[in-house]
C-alpha positions in Angstrom: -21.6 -9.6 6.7 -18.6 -9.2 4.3 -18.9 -7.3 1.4 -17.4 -8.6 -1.7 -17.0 -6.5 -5.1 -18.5 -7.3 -8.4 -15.6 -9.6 -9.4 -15.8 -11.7 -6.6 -19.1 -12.1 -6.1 -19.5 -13.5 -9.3 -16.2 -16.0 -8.7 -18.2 -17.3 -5.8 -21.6 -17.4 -7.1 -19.6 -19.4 -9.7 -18.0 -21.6 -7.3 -21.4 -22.2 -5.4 -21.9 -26.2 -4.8 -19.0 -27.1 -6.7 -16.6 -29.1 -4.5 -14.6 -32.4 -4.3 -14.5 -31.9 -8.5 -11.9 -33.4 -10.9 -8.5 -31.5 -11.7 -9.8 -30.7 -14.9 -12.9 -29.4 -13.7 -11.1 -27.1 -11.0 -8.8 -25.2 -13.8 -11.4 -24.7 -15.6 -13.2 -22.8 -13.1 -10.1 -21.4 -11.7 -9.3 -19.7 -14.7 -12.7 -18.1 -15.7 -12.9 -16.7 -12.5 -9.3 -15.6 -12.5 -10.1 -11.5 -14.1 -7.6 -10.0 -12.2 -5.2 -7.1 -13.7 -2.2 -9.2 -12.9 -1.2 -12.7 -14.1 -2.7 -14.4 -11.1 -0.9 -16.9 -9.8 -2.3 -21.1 -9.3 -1.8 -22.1 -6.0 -2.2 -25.5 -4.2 -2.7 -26.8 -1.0 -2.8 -30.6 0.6 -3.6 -31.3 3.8 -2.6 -34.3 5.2 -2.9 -36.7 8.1 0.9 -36.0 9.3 2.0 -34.3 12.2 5.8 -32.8 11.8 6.2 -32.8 14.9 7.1 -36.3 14.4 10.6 -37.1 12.8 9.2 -40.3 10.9 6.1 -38.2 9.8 7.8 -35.0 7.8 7.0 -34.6 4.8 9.5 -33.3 2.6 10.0 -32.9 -1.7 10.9 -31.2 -4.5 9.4 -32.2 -8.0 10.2 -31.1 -11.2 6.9 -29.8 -13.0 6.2 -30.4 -16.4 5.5 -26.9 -17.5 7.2 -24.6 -14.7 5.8 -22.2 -12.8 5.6 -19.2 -14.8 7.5 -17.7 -11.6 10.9 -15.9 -12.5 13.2 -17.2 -9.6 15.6 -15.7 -8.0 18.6 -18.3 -6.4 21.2 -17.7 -3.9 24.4 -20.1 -4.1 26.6 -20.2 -1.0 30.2 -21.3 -2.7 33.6 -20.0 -3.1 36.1 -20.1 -5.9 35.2 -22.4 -8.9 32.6 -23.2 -7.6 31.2 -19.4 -7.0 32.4 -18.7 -11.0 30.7 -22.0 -11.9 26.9 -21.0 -10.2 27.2 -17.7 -11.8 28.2 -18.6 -15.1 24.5 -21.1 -14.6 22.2 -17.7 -13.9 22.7 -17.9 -10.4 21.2 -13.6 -9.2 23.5 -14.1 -5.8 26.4 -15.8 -4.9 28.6 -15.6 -2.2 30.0 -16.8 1.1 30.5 -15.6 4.7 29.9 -12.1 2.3 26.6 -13.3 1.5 26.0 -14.8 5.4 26.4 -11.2 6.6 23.7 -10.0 4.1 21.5 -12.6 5.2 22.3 -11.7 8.7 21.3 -8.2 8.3 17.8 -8.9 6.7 18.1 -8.8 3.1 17.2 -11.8 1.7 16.2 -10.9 -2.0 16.2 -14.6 -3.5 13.4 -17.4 -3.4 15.6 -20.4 -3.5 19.0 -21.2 -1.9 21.9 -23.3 -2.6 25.3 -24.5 -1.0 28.1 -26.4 -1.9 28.9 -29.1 1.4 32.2 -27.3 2.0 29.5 -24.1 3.0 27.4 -25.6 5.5 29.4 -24.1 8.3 28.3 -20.9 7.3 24.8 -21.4 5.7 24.3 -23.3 9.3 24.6 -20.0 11.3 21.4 -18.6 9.0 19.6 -21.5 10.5 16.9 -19.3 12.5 16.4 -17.0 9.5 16.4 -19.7 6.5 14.5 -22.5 7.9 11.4 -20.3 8.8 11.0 -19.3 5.4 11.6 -22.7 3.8 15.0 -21.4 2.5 17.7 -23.5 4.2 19.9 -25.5 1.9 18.9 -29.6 2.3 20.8 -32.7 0.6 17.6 -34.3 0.6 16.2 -31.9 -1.8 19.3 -31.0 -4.3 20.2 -27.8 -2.7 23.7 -29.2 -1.0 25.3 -30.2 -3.7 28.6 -29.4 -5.3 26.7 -29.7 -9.0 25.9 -25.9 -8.2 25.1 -25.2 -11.9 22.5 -28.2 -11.9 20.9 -27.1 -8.9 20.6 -23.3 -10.4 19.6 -24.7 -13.6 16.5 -26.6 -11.9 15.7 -23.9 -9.7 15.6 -21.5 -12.9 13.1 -24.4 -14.8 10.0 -24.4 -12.8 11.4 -26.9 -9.6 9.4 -26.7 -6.5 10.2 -28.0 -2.9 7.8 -28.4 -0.7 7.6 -29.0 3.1 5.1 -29.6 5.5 4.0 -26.8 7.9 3.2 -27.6 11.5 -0.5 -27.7 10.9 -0.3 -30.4 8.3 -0.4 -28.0 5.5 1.8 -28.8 2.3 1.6 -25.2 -0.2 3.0 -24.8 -3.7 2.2 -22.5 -6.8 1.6 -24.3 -9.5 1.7 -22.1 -12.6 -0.4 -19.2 -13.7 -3.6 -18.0 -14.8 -2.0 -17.6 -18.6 -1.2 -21.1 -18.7 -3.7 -23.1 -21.4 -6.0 -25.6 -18.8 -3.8 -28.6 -20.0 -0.6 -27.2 -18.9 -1.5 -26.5 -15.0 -3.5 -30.3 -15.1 -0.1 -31.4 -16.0 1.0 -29.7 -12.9 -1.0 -30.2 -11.0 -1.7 -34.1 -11.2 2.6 -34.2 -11.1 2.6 -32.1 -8.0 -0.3 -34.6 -6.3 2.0 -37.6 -7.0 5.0 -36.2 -5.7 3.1 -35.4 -2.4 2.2 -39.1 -2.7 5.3 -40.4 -3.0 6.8 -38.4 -0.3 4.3 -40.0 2.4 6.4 -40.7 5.3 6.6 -44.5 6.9 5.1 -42.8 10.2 1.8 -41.5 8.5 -1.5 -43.2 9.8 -4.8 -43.7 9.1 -5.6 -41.0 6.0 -2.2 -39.6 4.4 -4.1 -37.2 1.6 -7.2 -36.1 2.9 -8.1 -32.3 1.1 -6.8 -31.0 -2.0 -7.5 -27.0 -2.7 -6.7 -24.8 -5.8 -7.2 -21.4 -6.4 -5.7 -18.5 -7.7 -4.2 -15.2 -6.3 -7.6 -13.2 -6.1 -10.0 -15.9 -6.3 -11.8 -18.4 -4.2 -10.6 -21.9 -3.5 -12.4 -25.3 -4.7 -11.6 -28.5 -3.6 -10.6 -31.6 -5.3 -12.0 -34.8 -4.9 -8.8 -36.9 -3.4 -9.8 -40.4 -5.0 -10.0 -39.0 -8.5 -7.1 -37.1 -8.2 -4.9 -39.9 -7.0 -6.0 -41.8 -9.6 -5.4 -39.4 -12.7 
């Protein structure tokens, strides 16, 4: 039997029975139980009825929330000239071209979000089998090709999350901090929910939503009840 420490035990004698609750009663628990040394971080997970697998049932989104992250990002821009001068003068940490391909190439990938201007896809394309993986690889249908560079770094730097499906049905995000006030990550977290919503694919049967789960960095999960959240 697994031993827990004072800390936790108490987070899950806390969490005991309480499931399929409202978005305001799962920050509320969330962040009393949330003691950690660190400013834990709010993380969400949906699992739908989808399987990627299928074309016409991917899941795919970004959404802007309404009070960021609380996660200092770090963006790549793949562009040349103008361009380059125009994604750093926006806060972009990296920019570069076949330069910044070779980096990537070798291993170092020291950003969280990654943008290209259409003229770069040539070269982004080669990082296909070491982008993708990781979520990473610049897509039109999320804002990341784009020749508005300083938009897209702009966004990325205010709190915008993409999300994607993983093979087992899985859609992840973090959704603010334990520091946030309760209101702020309900905002969040009821804006995050509808953009999953609206991203259901034509190809999705039966149940699209069918678990909601948030927790923090060191604490346990609770689920959400889908109807209620849906409907907030």
């Amino acid at each position: 039997m697994a031993k827990y420490g004072k800390r936790t035990t108490a987070a899950r004698e806390a969490f005991a029975g309480k499931s399929e609750v409202t978005i305001e009663e799962a920050v509320s628990l969330i962040k009393a139980s949330a003691k950690a040394k660190f400013d834990e971080s709010i993380d969400i997970a949906v699992v739908l009825g989808v399987d990627p697998r299928h074309a016409d049932q991917m899941v795919r989104g970004v959404i802007a929330l309404p009070n960021g992250t609380g996660k200092t990002m770090r963006v790549a821009v793949f562009a040349r000239d103008a361009k380059a001068d125009e994604a750093k003068a926006a806060g972009a940490d990296i920019v570069g071209a076949e330069d910044l391909m070779e980096i990537v190439q070798g291993g170092t990938i020291d950003f969280d979000r990654c943008i290209a201007t259409p003229d770069m896809m040539p070269v982004v394309g080669r990082l296909g089998k070491v982008l993708g993986p990781r979520n990473l690889m610049p897509n039109p249908k999320v804002g990341t090709v784009t020749m508005d560079v300083k938009a897209a770094v702009e966004a990325a730097k205010g709190g915008e999350v993409q999300f994607k499906v993983e093979k087992a049905g899985v859609v992840h995000a973090g959704i603010g901090k334990a520091s946030f006030d309760e209101a702020k990550l309900v905002e969040n977290i009821k804006a995050f929910v509808a953009a999953v919503q609206k991203a259901k694919p034509e190809g999705a049967k039966g149940t699209y939503m069918k678990k909601i789960a948030v927790s923090s960095t060191m604490g346990p999960g609770v689920t959400l009840n889908v109807e209620a959240a849906l409907a907030s």
